[in-house]
PyMOL Python script that loads the backbone (N, CA, C, O; Angstrom):
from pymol import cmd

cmd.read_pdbstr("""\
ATOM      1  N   UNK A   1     102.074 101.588 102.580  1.00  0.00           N
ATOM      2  CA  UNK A   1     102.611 102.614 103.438  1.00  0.00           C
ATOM      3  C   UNK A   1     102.188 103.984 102.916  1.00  0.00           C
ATOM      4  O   UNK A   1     101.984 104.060 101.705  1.00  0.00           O
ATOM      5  N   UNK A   2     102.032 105.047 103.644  1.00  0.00           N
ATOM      6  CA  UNK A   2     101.151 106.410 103.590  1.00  0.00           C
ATOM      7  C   UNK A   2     102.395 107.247 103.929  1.00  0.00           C
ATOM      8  O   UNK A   2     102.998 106.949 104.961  1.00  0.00           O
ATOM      9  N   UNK A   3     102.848 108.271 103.166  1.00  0.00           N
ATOM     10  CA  UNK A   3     103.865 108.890 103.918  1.00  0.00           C
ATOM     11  C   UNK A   3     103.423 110.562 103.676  1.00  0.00           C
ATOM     12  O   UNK A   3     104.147 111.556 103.617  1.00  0.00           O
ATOM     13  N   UNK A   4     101.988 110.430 103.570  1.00  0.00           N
ATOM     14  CA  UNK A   4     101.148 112.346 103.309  1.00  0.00           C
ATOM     15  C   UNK A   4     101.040 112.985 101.948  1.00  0.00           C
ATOM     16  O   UNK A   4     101.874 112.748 101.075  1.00  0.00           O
ATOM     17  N   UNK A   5     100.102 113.729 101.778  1.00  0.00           N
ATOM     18  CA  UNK A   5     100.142 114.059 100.355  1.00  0.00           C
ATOM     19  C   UNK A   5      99.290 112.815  99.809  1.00  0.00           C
ATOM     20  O   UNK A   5      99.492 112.548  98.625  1.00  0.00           O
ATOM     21  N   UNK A   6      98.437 112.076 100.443  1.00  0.00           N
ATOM     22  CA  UNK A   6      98.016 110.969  99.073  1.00  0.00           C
ATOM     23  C   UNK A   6      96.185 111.585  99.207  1.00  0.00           C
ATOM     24  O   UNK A   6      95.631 111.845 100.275  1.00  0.00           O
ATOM     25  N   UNK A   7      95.571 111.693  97.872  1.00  0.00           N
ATOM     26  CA  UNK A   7      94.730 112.173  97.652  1.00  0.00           C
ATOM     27  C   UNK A   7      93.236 111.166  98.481  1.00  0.00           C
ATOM     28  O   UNK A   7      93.130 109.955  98.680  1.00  0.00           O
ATOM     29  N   UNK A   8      92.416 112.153  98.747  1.00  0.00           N
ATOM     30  CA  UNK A   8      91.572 111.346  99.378  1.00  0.00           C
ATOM     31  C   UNK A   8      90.138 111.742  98.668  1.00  0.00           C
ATOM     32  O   UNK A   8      89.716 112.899  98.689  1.00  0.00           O
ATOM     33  N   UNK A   9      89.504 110.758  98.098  1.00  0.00           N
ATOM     34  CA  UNK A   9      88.227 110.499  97.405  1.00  0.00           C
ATOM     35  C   UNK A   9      87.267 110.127  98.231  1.00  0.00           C
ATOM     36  O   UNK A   9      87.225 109.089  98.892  1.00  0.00           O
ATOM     37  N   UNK A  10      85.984 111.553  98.158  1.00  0.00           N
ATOM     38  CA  UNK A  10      84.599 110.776  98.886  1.00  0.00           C
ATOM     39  C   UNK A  10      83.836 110.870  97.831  1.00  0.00           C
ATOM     40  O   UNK A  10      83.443 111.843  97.187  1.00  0.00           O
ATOM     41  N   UNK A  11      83.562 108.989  97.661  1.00  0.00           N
ATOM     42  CA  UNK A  11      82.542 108.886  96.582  1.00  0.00           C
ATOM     43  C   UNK A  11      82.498 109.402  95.452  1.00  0.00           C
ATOM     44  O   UNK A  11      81.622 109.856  94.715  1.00  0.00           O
ATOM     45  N   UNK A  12      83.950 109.215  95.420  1.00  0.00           N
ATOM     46  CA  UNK A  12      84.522 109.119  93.466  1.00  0.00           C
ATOM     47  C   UNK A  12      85.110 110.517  93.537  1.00  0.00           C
ATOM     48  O   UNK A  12      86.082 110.586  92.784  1.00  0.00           O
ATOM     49  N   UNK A  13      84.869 111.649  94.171  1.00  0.00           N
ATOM     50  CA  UNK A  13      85.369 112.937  93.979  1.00  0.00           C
ATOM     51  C   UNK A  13      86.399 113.474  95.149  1.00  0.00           C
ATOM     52  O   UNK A  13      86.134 113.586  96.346  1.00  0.00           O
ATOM     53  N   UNK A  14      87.509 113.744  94.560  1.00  0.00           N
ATOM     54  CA  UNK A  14      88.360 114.353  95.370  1.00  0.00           C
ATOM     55  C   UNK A  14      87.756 115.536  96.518  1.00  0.00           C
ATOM     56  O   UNK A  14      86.817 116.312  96.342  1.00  0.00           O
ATOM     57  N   UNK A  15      88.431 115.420  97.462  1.00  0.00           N
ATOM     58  CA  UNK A  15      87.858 116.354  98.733  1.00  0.00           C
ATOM     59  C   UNK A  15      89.644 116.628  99.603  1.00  0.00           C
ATOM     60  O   UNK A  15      89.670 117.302 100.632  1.00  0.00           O
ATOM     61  N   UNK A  16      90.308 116.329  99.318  1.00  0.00           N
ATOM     62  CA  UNK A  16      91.452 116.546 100.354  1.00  0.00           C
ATOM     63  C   UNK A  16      92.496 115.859 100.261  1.00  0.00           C
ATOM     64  O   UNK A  16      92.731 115.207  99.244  1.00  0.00           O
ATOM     65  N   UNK A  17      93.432 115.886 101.465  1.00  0.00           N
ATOM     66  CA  UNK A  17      94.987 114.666 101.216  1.00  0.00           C
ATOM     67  C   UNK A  17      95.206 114.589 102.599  1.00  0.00           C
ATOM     68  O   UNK A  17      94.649 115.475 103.247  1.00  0.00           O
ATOM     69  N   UNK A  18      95.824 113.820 103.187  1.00  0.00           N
ATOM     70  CA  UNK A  18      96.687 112.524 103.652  1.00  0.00           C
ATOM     71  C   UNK A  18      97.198 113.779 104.204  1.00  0.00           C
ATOM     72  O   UNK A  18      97.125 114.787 103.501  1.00  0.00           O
ATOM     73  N   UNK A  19      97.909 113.870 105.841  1.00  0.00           N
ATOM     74  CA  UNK A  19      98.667 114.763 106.028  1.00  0.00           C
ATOM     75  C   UNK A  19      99.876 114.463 106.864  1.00  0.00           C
ATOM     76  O   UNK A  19     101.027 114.869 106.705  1.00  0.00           O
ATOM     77  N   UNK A  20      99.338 113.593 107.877  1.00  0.00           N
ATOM     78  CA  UNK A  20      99.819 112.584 108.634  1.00  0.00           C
ATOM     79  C   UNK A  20      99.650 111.829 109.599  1.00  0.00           C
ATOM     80  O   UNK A  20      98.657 112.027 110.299  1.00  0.00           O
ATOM     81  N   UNK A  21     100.652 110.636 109.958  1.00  0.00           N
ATOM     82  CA  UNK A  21      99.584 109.448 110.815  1.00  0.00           C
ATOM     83  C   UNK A  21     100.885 108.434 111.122  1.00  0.00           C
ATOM     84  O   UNK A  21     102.112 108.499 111.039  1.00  0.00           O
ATOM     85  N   UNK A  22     100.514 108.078 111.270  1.00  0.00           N
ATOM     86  CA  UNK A  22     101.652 106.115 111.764  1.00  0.00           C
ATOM     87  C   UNK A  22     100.787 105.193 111.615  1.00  0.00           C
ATOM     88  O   UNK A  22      99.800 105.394 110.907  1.00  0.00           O
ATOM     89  N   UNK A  23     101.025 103.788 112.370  1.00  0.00           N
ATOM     90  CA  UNK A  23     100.754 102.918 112.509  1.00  0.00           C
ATOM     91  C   UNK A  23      99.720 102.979 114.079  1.00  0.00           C
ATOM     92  O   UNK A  23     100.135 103.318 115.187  1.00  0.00           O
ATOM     93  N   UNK A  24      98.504 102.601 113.774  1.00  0.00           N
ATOM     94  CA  UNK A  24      97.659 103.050 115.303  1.00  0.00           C
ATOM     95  C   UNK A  24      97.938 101.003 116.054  1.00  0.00           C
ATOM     96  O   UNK A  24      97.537 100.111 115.307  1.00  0.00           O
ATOM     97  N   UNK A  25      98.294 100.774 116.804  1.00  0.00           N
ATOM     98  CA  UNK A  25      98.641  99.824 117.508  1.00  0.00           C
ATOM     99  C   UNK A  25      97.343  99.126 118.203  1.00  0.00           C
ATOM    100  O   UNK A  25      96.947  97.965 118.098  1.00  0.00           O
ATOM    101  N   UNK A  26      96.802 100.240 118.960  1.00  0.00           N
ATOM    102  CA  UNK A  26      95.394  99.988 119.708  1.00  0.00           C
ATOM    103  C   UNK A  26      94.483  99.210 118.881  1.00  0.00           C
ATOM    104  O   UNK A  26      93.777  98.263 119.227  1.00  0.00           O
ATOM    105  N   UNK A  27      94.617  99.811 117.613  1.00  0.00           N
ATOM    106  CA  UNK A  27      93.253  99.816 117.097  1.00  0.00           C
ATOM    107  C   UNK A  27      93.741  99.126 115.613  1.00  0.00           C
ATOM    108  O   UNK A  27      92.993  99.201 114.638  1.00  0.00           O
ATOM    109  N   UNK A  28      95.168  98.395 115.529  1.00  0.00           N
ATOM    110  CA  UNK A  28      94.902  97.684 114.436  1.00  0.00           C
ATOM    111  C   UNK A  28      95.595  98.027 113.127  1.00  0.00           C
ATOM    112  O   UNK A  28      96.334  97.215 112.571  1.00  0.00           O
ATOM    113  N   UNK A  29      95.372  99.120 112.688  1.00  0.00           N
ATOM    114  CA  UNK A  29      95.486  99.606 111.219  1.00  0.00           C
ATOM    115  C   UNK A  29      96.141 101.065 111.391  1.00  0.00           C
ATOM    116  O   UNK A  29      95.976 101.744 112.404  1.00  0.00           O
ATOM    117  N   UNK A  30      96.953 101.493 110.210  1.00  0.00           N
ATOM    118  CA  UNK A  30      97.322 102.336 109.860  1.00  0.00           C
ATOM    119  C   UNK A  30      95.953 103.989 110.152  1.00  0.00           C
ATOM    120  O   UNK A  30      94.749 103.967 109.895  1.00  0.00           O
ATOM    121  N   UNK A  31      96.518 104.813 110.557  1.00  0.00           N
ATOM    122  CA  UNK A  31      96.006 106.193 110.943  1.00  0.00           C
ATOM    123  C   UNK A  31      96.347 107.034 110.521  1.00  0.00           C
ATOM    124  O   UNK A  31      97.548 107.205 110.311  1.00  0.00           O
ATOM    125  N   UNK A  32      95.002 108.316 110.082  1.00  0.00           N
ATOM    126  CA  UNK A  32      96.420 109.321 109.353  1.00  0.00           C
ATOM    127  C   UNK A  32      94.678 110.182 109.837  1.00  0.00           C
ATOM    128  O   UNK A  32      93.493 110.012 110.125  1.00  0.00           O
ATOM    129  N   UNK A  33      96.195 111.501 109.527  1.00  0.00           N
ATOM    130  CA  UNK A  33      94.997 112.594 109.452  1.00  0.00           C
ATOM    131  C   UNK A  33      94.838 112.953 108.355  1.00  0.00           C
ATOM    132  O   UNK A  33      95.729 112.761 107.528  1.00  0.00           O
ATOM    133  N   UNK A  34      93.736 113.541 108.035  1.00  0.00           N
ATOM    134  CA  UNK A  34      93.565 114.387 106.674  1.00  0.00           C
ATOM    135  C   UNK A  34      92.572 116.162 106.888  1.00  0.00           C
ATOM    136  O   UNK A  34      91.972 116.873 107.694  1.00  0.00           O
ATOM    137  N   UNK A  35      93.033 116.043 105.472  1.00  0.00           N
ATOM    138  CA  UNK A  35      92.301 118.092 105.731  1.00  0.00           C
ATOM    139  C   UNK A  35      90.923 117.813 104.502  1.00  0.00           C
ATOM    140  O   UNK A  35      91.148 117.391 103.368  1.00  0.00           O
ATOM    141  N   UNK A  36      90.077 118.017 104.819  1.00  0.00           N
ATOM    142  CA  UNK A  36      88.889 117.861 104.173  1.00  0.00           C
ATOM    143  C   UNK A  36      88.833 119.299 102.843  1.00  0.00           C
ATOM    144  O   UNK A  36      89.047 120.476 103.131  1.00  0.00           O
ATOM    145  N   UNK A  37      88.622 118.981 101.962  1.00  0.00           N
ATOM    146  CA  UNK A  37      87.778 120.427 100.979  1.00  0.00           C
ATOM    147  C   UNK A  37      87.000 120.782 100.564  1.00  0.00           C
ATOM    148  O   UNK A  37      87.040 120.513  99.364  1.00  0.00           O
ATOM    149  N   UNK A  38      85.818 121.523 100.920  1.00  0.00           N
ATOM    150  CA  UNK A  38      83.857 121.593 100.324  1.00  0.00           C
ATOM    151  C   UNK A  38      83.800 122.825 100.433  1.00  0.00           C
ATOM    152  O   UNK A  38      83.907 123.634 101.354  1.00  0.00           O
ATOM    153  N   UNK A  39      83.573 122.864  99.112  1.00  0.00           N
ATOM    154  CA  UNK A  39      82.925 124.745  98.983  1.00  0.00           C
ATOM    155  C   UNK A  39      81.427 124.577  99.782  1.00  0.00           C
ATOM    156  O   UNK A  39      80.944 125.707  99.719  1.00  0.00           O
ATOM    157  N   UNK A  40      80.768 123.970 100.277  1.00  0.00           N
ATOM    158  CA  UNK A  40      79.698 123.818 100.790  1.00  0.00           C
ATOM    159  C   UNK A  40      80.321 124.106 102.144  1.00  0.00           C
ATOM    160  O   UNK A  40      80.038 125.158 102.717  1.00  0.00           O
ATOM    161  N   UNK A  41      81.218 123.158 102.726  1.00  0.00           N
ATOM    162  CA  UNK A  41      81.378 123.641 104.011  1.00  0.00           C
ATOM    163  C   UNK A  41      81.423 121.857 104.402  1.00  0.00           C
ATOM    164  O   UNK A  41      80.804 120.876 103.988  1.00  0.00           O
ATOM    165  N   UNK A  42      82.350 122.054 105.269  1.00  0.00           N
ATOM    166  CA  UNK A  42      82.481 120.431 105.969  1.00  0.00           C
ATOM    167  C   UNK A  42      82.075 120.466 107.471  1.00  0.00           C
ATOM    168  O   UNK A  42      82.615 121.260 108.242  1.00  0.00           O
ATOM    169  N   UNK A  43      80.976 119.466 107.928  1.00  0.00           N
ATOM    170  CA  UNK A  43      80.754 119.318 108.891  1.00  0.00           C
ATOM    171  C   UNK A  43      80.064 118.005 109.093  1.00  0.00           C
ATOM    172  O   UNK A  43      79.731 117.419 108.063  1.00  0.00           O
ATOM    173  N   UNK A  44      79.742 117.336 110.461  1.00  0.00           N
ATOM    174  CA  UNK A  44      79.673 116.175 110.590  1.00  0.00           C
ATOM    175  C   UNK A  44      78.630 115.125 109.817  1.00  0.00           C
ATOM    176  O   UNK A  44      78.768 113.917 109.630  1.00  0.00           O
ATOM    177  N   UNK A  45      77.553 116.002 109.441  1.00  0.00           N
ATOM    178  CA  UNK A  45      76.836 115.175 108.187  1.00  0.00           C
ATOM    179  C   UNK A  45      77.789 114.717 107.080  1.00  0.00           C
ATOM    180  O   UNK A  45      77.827 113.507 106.857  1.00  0.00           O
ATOM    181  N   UNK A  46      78.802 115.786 106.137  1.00  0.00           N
ATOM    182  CA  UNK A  46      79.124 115.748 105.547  1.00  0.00           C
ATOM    183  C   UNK A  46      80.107 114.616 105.397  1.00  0.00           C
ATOM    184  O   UNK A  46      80.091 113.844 104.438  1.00  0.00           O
ATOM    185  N   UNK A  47      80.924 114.561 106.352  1.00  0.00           N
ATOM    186  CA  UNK A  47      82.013 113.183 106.938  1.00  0.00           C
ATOM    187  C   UNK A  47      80.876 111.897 106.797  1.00  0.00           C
ATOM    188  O   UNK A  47      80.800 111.026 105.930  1.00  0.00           O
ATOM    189  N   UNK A  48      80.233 112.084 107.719  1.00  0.00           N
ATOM    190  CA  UNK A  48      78.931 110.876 107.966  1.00  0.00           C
ATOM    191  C   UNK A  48      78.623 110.141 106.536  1.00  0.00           C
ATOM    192  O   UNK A  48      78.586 108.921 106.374  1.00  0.00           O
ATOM    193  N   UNK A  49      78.451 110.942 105.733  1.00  0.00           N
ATOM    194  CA  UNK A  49      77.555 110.563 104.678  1.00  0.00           C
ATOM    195  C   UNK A  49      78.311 110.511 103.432  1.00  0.00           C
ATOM    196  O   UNK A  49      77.736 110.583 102.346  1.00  0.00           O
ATOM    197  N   UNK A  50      79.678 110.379 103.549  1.00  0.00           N
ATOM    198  CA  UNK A  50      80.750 109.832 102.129  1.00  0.00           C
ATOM    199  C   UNK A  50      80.886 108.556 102.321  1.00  0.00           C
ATOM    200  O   UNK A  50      80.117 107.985 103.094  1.00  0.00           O
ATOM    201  N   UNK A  51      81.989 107.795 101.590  1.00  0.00           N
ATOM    202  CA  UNK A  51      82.388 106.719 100.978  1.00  0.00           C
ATOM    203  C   UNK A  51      84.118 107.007 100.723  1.00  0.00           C
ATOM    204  O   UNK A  51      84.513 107.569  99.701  1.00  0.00           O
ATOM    205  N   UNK A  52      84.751 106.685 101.459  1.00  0.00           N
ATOM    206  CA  UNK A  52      85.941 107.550 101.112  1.00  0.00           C
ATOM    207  C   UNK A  52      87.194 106.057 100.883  1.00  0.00           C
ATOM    208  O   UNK A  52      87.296 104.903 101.301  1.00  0.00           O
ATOM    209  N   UNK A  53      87.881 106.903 100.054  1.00  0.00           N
ATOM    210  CA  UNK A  53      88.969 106.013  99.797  1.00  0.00           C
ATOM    211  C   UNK A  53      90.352 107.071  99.484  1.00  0.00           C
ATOM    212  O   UNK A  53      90.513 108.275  99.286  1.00  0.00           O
ATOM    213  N   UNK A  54      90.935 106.242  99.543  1.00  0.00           N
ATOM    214  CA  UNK A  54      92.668 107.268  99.474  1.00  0.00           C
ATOM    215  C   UNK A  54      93.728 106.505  98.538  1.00  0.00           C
ATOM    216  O   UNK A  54      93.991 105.306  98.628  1.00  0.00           O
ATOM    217  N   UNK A  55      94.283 107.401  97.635  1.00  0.00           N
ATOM    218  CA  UNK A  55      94.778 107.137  96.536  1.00  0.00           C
ATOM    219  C   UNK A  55      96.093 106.857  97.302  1.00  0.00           C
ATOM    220  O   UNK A  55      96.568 107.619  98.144  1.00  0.00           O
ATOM    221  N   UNK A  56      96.684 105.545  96.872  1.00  0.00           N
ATOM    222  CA  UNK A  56      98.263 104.721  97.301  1.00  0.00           C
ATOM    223  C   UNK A  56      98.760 104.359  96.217  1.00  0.00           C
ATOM    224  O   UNK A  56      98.194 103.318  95.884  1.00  0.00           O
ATOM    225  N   UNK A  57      99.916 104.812  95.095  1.00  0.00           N
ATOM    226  CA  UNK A  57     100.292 104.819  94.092  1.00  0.00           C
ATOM    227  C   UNK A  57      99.561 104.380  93.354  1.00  0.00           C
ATOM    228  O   UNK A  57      99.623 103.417  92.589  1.00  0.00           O
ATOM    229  N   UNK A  58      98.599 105.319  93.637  1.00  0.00           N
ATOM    230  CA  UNK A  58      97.402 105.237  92.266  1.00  0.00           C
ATOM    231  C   UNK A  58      96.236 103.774  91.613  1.00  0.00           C
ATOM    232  O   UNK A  58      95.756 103.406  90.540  1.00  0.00           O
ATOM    233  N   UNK A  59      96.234 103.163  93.703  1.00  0.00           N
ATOM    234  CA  UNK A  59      95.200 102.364  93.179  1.00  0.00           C
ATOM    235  C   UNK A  59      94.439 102.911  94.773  1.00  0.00           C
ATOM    236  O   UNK A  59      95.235 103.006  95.708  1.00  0.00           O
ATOM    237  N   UNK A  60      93.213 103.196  95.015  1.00  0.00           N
ATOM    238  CA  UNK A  60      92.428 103.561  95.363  1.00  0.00           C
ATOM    239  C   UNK A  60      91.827 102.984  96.383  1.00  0.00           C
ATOM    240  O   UNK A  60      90.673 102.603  96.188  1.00  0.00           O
ATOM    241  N   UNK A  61      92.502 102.748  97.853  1.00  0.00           N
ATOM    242  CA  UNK A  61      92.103 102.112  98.991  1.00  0.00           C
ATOM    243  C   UNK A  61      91.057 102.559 100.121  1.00  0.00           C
ATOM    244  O   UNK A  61      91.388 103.588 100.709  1.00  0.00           O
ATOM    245  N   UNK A  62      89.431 101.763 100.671  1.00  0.00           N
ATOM    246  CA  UNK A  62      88.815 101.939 101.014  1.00  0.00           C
ATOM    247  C   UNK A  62      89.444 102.313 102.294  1.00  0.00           C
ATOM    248  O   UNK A  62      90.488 101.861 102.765  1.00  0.00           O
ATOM    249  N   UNK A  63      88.592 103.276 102.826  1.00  0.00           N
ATOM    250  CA  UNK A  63      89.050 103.932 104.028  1.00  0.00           C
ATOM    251  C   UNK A  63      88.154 104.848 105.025  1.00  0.00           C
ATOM    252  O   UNK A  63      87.510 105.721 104.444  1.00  0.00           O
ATOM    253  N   UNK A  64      88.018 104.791 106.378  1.00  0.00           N
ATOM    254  CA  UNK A  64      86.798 104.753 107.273  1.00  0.00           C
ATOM    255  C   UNK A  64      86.959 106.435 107.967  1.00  0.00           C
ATOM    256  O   UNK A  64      87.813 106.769 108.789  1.00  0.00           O
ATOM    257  N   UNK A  65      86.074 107.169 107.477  1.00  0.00           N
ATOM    258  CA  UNK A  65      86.237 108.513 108.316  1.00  0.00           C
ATOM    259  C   UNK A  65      85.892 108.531 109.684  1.00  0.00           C
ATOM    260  O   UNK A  65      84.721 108.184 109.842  1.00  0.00           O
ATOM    261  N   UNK A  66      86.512 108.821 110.784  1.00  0.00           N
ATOM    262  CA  UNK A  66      85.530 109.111 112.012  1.00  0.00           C
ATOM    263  C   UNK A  66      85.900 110.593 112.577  1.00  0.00           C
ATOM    264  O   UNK A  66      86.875 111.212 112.150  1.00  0.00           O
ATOM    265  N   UNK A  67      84.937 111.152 113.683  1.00  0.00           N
ATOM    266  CA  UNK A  67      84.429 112.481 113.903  1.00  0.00           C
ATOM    267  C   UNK A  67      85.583 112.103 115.199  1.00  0.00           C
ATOM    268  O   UNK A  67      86.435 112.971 115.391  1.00  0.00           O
ATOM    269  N   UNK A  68      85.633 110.997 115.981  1.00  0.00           N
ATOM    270  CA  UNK A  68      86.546 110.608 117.170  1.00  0.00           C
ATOM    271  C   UNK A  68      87.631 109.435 116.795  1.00  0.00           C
ATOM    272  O   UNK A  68      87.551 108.551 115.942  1.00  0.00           O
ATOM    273  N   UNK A  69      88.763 109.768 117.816  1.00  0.00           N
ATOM    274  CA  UNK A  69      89.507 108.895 117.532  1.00  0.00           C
ATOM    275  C   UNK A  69      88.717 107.702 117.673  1.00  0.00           C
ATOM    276  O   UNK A  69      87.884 107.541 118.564  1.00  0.00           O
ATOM    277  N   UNK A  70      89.066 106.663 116.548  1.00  0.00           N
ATOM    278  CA  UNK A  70      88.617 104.782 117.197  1.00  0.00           C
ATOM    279  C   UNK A  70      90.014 104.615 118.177  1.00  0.00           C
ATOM    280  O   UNK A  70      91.095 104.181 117.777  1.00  0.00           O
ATOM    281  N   UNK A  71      89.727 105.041 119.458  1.00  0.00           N
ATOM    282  CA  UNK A  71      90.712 104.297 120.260  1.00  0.00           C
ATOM    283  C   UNK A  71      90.065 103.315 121.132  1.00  0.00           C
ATOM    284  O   UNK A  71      88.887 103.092 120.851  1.00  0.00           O
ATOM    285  N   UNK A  72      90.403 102.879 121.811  1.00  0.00           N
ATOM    286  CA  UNK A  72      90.133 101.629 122.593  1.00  0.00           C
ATOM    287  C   UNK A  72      90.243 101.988 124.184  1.00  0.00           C
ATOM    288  O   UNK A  72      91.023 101.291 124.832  1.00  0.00           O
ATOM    289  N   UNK A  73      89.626 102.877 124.773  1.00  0.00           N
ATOM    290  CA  UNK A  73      90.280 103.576 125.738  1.00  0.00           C
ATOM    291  C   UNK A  73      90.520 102.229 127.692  1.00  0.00           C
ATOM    292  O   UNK A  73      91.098 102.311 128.776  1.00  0.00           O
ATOM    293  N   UNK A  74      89.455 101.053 126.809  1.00  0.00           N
ATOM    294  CA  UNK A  74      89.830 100.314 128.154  1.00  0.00           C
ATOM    295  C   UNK A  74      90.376  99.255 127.456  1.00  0.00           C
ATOM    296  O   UNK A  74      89.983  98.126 127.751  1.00  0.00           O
ATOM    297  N   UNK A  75      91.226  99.400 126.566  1.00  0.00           N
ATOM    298  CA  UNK A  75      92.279  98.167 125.852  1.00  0.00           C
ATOM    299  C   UNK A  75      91.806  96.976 125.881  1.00  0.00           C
ATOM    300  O   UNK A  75      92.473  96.075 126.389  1.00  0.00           O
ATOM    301  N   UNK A  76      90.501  96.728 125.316  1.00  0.00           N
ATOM    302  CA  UNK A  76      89.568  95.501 125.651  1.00  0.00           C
ATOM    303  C   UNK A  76      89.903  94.916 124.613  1.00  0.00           C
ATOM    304  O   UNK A  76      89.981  93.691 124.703  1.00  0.00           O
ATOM    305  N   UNK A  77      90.213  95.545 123.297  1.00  0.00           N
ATOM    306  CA  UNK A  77      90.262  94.915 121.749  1.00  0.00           C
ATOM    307  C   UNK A  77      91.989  94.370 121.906  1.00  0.00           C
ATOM    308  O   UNK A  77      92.266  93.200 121.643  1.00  0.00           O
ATOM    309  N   UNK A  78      93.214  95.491 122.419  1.00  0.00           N
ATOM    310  CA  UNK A  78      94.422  95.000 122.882  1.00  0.00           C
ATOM    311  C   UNK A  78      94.765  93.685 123.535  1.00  0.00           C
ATOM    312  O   UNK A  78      95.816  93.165 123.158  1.00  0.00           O
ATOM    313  N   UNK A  79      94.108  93.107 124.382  1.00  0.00           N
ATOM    314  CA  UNK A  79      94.095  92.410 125.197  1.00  0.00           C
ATOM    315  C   UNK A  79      93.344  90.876 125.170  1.00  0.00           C
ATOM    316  O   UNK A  79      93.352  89.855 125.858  1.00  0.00           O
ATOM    317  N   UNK A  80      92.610  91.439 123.776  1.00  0.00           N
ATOM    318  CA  UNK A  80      91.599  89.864 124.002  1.00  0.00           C
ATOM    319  C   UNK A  80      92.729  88.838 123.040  1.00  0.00           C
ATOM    320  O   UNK A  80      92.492  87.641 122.882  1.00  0.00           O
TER     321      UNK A  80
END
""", "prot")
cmd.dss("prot")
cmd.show_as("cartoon", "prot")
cmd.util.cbc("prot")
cmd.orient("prot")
């Protein structure tokens, strides 16, 4: 369980935290938002091209960035 504030690692180096989310129903798995941090500057390469995982009492769970929600907008995955 994710309840915000949990640190988020791209490719071993901290970049941000957990802010908030629920349970996504459509699509399966737990959802959350997060706030990204790059003195370079964050933009969609940058998302694209990590490895990210998010710290859950301190053991380190793989975890999938996307630019769009993964929703399911014709409930094809809901339904099968």
């Amino acid at each position: 369980m994710l309840w915000g504030g949990e640190p988020i690692y791209r490719d071993t180096e901290p970049v941000g935290y957990t802010t908030s989310g629920s349970y996504g129903h459509t699509v399966g798995a737990p959802s959350r938002w997060v706030t990204f941090n790059n003195p370079a500057g964050v933009d969609a390469d940058f998302v694209r091209s990590g490895r990210y995982k998010i710290n859950v009492n301190g053991e380190r769970i793989p975890a999938a960035a996307y630019l769009q929600a993964p929703y399911d907008p014709n409930r094809e995955r809901i339904l099968a």
